[in-house]
C-alpha positions as CSV (number, residue, x, y, z in Angstrom):
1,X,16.9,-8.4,75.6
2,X,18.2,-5.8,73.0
3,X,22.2,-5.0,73.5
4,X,23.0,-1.4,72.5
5,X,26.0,0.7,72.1
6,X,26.5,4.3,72.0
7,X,29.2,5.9,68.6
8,X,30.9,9.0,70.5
9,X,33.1,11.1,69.1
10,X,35.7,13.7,70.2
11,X,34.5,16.1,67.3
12,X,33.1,16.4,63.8
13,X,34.1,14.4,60.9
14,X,36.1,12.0,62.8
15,X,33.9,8.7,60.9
16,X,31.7,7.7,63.4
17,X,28.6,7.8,60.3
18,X,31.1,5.3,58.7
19,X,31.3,3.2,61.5
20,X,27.9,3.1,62.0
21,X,27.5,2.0,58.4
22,X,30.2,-0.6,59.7
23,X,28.9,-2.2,62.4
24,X,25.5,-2.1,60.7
25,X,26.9,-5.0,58.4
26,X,28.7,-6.9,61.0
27,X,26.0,-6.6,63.5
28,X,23.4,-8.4,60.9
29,X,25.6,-11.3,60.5
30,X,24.9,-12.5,64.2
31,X,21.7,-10.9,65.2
32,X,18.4,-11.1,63.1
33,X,17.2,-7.6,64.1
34,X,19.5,-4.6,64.1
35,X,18.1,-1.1,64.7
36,X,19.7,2.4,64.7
37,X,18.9,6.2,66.2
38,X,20.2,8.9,66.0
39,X,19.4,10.9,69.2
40,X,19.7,14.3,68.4
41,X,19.9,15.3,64.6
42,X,21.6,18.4,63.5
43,X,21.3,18.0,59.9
44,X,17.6,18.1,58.7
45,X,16.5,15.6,55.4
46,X,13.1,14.1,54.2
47,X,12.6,10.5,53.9
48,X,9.5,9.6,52.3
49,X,7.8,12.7,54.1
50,X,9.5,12.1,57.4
51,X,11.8,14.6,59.0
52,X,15.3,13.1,59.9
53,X,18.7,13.6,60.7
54,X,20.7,13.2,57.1
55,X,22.6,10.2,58.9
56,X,19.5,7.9,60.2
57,X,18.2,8.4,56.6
58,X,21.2,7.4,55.2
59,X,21.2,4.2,57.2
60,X,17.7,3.7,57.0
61,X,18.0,3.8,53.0
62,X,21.4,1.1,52.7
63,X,19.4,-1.1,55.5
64,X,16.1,-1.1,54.7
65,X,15.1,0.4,57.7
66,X,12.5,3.1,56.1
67,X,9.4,1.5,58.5
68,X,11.4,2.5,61.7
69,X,12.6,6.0,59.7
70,X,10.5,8.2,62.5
71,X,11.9,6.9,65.8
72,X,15.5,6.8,64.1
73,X,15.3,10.6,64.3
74,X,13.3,11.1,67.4
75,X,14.9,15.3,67.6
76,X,15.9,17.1,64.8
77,X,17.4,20.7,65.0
78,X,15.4,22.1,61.9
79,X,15.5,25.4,61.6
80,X,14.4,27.8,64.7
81,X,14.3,24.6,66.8
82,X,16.9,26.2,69.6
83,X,15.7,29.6,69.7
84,X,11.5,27.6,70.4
85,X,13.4,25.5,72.6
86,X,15.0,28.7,74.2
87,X,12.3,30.8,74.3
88,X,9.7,28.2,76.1
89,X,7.8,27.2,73.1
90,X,9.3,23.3,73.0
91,X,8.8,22.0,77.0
92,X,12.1,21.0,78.5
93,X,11.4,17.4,79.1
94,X,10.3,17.1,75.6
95,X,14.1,16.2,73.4
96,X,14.9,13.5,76.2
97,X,10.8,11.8,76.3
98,X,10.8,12.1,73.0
99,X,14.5,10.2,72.8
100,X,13.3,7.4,75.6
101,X,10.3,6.7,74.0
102,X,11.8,6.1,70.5
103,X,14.9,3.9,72.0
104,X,12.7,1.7,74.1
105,X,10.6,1.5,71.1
106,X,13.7,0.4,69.0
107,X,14.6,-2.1,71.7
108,X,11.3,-3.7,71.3
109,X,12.0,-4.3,67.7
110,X,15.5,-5.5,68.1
111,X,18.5,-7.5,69.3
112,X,21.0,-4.9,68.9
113,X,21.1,-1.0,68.6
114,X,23.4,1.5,67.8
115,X,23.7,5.0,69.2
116,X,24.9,7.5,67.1
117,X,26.1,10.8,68.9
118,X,26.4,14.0,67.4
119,X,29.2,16.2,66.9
120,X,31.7,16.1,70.4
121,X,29.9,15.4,73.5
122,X,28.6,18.2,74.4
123,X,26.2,18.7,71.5
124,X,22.9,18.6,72.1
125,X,23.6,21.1,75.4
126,X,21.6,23.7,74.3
127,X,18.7,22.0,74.3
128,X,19.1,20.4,78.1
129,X,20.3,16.8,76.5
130,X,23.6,16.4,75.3
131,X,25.5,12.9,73.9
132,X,27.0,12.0,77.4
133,X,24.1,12.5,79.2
134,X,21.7,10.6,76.4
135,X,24.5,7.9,76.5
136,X,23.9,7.7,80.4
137,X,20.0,8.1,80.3
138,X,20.1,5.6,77.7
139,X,22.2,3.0,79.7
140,X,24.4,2.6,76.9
141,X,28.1,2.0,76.8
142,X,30.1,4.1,74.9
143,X,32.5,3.7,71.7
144,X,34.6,7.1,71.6
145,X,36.2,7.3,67.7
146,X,38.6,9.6,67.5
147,X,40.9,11.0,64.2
148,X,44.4,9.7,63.5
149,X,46.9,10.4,65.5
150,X,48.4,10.0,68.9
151,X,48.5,13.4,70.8
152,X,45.7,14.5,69.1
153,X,44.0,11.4,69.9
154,X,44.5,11.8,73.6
155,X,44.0,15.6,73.9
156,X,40.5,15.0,72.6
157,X,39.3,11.5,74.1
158,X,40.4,13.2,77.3
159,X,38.8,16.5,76.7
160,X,35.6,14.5,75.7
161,X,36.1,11.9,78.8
162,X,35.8,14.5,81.5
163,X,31.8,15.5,80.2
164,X,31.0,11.8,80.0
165,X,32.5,11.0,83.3
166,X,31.0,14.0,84.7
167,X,27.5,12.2,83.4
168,X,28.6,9.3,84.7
169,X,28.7,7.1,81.4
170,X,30.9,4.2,81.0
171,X,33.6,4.3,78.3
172,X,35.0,1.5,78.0
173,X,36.4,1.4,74.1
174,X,38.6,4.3,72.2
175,X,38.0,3.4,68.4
176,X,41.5,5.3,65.9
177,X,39.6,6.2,62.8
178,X,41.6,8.0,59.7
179,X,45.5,6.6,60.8
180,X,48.2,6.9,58.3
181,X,48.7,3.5,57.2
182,X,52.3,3.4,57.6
183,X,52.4,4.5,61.2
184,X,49.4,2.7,62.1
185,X,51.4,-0.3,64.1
186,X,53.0,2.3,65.5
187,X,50.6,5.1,66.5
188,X,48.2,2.3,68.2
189,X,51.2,0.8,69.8
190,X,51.2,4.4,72.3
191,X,48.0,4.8,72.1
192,X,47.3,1.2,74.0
193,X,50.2,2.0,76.0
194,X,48.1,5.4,77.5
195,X,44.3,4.2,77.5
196,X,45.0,0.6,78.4
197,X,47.0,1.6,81.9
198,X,43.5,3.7,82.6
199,X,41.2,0.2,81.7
200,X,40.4,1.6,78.2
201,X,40.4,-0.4,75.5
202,X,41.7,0.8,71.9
203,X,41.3,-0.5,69.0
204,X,42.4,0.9,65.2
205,X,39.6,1.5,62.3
206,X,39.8,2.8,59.1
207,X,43.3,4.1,57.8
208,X,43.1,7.2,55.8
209,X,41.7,7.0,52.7
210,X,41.1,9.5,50.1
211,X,38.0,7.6,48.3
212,X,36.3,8.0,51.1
213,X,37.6,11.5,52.3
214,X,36.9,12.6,48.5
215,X,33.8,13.6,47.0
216,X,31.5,12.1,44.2
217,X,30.2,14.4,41.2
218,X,26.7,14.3,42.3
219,X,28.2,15.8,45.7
220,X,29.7,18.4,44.4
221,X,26.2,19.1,42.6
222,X,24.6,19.3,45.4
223,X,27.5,21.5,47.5
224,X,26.5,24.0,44.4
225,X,22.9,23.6,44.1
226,X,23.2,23.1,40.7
227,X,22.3,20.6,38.1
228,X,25.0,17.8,36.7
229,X,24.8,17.8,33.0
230,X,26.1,14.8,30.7
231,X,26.7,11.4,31.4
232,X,24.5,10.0,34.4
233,X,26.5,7.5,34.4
234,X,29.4,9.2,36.5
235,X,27.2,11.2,38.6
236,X,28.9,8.8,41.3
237,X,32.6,8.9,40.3
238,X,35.1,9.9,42.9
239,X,36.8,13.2,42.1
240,X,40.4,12.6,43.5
241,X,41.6,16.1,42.3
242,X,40.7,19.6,41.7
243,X,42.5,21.6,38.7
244,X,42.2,25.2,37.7
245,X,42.2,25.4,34.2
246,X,44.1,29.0,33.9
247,X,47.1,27.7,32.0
248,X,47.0,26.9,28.3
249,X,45.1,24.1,27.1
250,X,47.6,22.2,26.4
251,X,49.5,22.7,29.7
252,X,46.2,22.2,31.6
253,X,45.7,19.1,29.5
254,X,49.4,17.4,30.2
255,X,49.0,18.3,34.3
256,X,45.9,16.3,34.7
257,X,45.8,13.3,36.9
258,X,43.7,10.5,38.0
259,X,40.1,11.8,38.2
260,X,40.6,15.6,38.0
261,X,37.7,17.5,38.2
262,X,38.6,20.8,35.6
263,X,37.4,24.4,36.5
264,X,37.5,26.1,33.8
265,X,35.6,29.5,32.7
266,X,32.6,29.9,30.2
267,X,34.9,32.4,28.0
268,X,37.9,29.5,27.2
269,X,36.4,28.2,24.2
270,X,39.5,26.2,23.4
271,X,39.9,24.7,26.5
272,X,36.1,23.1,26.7
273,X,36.1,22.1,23.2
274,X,39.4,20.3,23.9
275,X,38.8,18.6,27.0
276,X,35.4,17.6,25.4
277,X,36.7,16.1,22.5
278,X,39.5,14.1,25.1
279,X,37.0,12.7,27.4
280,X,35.8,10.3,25.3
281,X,39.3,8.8,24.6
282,X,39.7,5.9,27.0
283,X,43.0,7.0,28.2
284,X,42.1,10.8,29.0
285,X,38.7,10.2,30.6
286,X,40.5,7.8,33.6
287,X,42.4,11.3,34.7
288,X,39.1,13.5,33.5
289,X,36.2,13.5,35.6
290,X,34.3,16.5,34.3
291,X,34.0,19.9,34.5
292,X,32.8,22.9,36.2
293,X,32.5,26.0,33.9
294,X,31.9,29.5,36.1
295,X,31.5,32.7,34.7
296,X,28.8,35.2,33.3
297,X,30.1,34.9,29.6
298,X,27.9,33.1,27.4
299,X,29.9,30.3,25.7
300,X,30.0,29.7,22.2
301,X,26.9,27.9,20.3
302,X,29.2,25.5,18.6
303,X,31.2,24.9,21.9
304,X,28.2,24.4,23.8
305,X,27.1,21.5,21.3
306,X,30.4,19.9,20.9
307,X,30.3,19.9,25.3
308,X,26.6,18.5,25.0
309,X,27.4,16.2,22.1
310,X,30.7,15.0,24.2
311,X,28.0,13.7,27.0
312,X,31.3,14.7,29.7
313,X,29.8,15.7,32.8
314,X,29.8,19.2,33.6
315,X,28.0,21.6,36.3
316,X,27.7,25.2,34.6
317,X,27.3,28.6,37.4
318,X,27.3,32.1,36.9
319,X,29.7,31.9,39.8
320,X,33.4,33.2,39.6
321,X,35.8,30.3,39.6
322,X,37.3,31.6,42.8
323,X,33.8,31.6,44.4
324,X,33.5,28.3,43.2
325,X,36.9,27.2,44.4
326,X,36.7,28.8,47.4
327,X,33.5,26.7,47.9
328,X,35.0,23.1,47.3
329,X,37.7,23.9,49.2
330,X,35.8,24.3,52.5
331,X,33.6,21.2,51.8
332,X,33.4,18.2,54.0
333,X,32.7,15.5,52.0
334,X,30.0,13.4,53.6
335,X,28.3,9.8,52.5
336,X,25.5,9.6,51.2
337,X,22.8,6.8,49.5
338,X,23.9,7.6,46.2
339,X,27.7,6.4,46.9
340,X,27.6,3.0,46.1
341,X,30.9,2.3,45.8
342,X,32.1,3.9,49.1
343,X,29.3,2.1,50.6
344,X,30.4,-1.2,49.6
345,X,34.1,-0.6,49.8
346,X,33.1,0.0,53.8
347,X,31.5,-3.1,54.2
348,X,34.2,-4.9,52.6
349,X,36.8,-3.2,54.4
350,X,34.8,-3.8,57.5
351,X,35.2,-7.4,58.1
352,X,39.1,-7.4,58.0
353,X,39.5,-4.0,60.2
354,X,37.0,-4.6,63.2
355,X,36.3,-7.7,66.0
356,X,33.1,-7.6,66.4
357,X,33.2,-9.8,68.8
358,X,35.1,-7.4,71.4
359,X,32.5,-4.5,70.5
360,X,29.8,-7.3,71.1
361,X,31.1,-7.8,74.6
362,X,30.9,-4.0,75.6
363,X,27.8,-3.6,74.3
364,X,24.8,-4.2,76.9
């Protein structure tokens, strides 16, 4: 008999993709057969020609789990899929057949599955099926992660609680992602004080941590749908901070720090040859990244050799830098296949932040 659990969360980008990548890894250490769905999808992505949820693919790709990739994804909000939905073009017992089928599928297949919701738990409403009622359809108990914290912690679980208990799912766990390390005693100290008098269990995850809250270079590529020139060898680097390069080189060059990623127009000449000509000085290139160069102005022929011959990694738009910065700013960053090192900094980190055992025992 498969045991399954259901990831809830009280919003978006509270981690429950990373703790799915989590207890992925410690799952497969007791059971030979570990499976994964994601329900409903909101974020459409290809997989060998298969339509997914940009999570399930990401899972499927770190796990080897490509054969089961198109009942990992059994409903995917592609474009126009609400307003067909709406309008009586998709049947209204389709999402929730289509999600039954795929699960008991997936249970066939293997000895433990995890549920990944989507978003808070009411997504998925709009289309007659939302997390807490797949979580009760699907008999599985649910894990509800929630950010850092302590009164936003509650605010939210119990704002999320009351549609759950509405649908009658069981929530037996509250899983802290994202706590400040130095108040984490502290912060799950009240936070067991509150849930634990209501016969909820808590439990702490991840503390904060800004290499996996930061994005890679190849991220940032893709945030600007454009092309990452240079060195393909830090196409995965971590960019830990974002500099506007409007002083003078030489003040630019003496605020950098550790893995600065440098926007700087196409029309400073001085500044791109400069920071060229640095990155490849051991010293310099921990605290430079690469660059982004905005602008309409053509650059120089001589500075756009010594940039190409410098092999720094650079993304070059006809944006403005405040479009650009404006743009990076507002960015979430998200895991992804290509971010090895997150990936396996997770699964490290995994084993000494979770008891799988107590997750094992509310699952069913």
């Amino acid at each position: 008999m498969c045991k399954k659990i259901f990831i809830a969360a009280t919003g978006q980008h509270c981690g429950k993709t990373t703790i799915s990548l989590s207890l992925m890894h410690l799952a497969k250490k007791k059971y030979a057969r570990v499976g994964f769905i994601k329900p409903i999808g909101p974020k459409l992505f290809v997989l060998d020609g298969v339509e997914m949820d940009m999570d399930a693919a990401l899972i499927a790709s770190v796990y080897g789990l490509e054969k089961d990739r198109a009942l990992m994804s059994p409903v995917v909000l592609g474009r126009g899929y609400t307003k067909r939905f709406l309008s009586g073009e998709i049947p209204p017992q389709m999402p929730l057949q289509r999600i039954r089928e795929a699960c008991a599928e997936l249970e066939r297949k293997n000895d433990f599955l995890i549920i990944e919701g989507s978003g808070h738990g009411g997504v998925g409403s709009v289309i007659g099926i939302n997390n807490a009622q797949i979580a009760k359809e699907l008999g599985a108990p649910v894990l509800m992660v929630a950010a850092g914290g302590i009164g936003c912690v509650i605010d939210s679980v119990e704002l999320n609680l009351a549609l759950f208990r509405q649908q009658g799912a069981e929530v037996p766990m509250v899983l802290v992602n994202k706590l400040i390390a130095e108040k984490r005693a502290e912060s799950l100290g009240y936070l067991k004080k509150f849930f634990e008098a209501r016969n909820q269990k808590v439990a702490g995850a991840f503390d904060f941590s800004s290499v996996l809250a930061n994005p890679t270079l190849i991220d940032i590529s893709k945030v600007l749908q454009l092309p990452l020139q240079g060195d393909p060898a830090g196409r995965n680097r971590i960019i830990h901070n974002v500099q506007l390069g409007a002083a003078s080189s030489q003040r630019v060059i003496d605020k950098l720090q550790e893995s600065t990623l440098l926007i700087t127009t196409s029309s400073r000449d001085e500044l791109i040859v400069t920071t060229s000509a640095l990155y490849n000085i051991p010293a310099y290139r921990e605290k430079l990244a690469g660059l982004i160069i905005p602008g309409a102005a053509p650059m120089s022929a001589i500075s756009q050799k010594i940039l190409d011959d410098s092999n720094i990694p650079y993304i070059r738009t006809l944006k403005t830098t405040g479009e650009v910065y404006t743009t990076l700013s507002e960015h979430v960053s998200k895991i992804t296949a290509d971010d090895e090192e997150k990936i396996n900094l997770i699964k490290g980190q995994a084993e000494n932040v979770f008891d799988f055992r107590v997750i094992d025992a509310i699952a069913r």
